[in-house]
N, C-alpha and C positions, 0 to 999 in steps of 0.2 A: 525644808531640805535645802543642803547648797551640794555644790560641784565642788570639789577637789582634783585638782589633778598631780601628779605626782611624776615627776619626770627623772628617770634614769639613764645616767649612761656612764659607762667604763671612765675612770681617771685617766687626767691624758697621759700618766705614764705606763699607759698600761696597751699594750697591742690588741688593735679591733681589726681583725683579718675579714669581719663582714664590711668593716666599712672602705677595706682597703680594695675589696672585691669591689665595690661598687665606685668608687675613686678610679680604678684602672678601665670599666669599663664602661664610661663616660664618655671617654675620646674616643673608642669605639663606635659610639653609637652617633657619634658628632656635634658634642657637649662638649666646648671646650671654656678653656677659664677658669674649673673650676680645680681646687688647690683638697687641699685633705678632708675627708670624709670621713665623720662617726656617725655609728649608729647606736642606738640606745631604745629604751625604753618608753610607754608613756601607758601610766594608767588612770583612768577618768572615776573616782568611787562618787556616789550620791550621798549624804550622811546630812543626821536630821543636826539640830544646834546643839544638842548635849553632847557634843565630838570634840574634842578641846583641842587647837593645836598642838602641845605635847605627847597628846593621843595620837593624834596623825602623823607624826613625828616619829615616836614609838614603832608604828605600823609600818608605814615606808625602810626606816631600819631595821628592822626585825624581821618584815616578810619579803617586800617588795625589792630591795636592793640587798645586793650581796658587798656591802661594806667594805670589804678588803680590796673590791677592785675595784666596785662603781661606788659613784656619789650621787647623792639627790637633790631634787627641789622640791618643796610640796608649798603650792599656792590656792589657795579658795577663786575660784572664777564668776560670775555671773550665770544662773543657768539661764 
């Protein structure tokens, strides 16, 4: 088995009002320095070696990411 994880988040032309919510209330809380914030995605799947990158690829576009607005990564990790 390996670890995949698959990481989404909004294209940056695209408005992320979760992350603009958490951006604004940083200074609030007495976090400063810190400049724009997205928020995104992360999914962690288990899959045995007959999983072929193009498959995982496939998977991430098709179910996990909504294309039109986010974009992905998908890397194999160390379990």
């Amino acid at each position: 088995m390996a670890r995949v994880v698959v990481e989404v988040m909004p294209k940056p032309e695209i408005l992320d009002p979760q992350g603009q919510a958490v951006a604004k209330a940083l200074p609030r809380l007495g976090f400063t320095g810190i400049g724009e914030v997205r928020q995104g995605k992360r999914f962690e799947l288990d899959v045995d070696d007959s999983v072929d990158d193009e498959a995982l690829h496939r998977i991430a576009g098709e179910f996990l990411a909504n294309t039109v607005i986010e974009e992905f990564t998908v890397r194999r990790v160390e379990s």
